[in-house]
C-alpha positions in Angstrom: -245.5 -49.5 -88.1 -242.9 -47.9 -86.1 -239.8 -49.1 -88.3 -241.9 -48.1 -91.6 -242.1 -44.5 -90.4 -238.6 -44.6 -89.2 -237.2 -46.1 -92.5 -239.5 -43.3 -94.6 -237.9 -40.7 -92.3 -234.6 -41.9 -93.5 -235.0 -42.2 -96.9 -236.9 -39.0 -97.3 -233.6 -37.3 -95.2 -231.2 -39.1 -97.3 -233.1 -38.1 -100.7 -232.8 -34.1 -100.2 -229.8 -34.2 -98.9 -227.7 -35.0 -101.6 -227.6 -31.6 -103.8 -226.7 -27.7 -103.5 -230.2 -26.8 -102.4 -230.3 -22.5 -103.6 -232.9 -20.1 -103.1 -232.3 -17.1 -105.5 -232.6 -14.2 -103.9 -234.3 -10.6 -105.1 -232.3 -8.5 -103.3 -227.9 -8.7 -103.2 -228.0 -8.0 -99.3 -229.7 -11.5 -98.6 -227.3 -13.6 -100.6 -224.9 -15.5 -99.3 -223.0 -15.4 -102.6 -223.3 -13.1 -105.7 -223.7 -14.9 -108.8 -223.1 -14.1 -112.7 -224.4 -15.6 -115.5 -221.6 -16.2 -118.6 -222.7 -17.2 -122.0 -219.3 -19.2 -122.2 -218.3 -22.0 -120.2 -214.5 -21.5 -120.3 -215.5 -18.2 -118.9 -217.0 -20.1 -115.5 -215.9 -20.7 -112.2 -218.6 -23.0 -112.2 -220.4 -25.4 -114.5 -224.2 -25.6 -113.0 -226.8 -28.3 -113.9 -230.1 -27.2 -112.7 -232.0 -30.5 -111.4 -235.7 -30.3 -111.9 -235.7 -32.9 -108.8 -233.7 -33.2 -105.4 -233.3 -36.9 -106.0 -231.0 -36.0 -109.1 -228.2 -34.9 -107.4 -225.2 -36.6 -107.1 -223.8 -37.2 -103.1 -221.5 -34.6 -103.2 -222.9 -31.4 -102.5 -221.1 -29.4 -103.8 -220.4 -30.7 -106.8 -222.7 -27.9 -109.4 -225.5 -29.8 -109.2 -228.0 -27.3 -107.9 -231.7 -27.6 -107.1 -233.6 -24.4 -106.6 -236.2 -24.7 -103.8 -239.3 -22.6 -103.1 -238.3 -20.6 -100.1 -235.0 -19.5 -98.7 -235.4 -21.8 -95.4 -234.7 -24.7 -97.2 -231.8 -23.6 -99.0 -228.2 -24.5 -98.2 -227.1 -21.3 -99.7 -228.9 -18.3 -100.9 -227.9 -16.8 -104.2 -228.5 -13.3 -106.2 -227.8 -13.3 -109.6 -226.1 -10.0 -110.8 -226.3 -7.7 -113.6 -222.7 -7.1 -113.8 -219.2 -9.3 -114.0 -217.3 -7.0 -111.6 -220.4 -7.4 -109.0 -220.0 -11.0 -108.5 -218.2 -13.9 -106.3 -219.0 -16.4 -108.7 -219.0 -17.0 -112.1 -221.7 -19.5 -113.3 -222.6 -21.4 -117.0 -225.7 -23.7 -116.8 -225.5 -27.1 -119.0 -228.5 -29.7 -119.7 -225.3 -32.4 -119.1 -225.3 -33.2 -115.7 -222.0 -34.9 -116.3 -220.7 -31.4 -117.2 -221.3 -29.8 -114.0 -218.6 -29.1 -112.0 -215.4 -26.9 -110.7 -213.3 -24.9 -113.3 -211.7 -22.7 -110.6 -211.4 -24.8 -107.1 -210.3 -21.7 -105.4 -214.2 -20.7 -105.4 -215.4 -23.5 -104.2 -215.2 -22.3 -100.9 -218.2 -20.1 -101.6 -220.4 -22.6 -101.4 -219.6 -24.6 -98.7 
């Protein structure tokens, strides 16, 4: 009974831990980064596929496969999505491809690290 619990422990850890968790944010001074939305993805920094599940997500965590969670503890990061361009640190496009997510500028990746 022991090694059950143990081996459900581990495989529950292991399944959450493999996306960009985010919490979005309603106010700008709780973010840890600033996003925009573009309606182009050439226009991106970043190419975001939104996984309905936590088990989706590829190892890599930061990768631009994001899973939004419920509350802001759980989060890796915590995002606010601006109005404006000129507010923002990042520059995001959402696809339904998750082999489409990923980097387009790598000099923002540090963001969310």
């Amino acid at each position: 009974m022991k090694h059950l619990f143990t081996l459900i422990l581990l495989l529950s850890i292991t399944a959450t831990g493999y996306c960009q968790k985010v919490f979005s944010t309603d106010n700008s001074y709780q973010a840890d980064v600033k996003v925009y939305v573009v309606d182009y993805e050439y226009r991106a920094d970043l190419v975001v596929y939104r996984a309905e599940y936590r088990y989706e997500a590829e190892q890599n965590k930061n990768s631009g496969i994001w899973f939004f969670t419920e509350y802001a503890y759980q989060a890796d990061k915590k995002i606010y999505f601006t109005d404006y361009e000129y507010q923002a640190d990042l520059k995001v496009f959402f696809t339904d491809s998750k082999y489409r997510a990923g980097w387009k500028n790598n000099k923002k990746k540090a963001l969310m690290y």
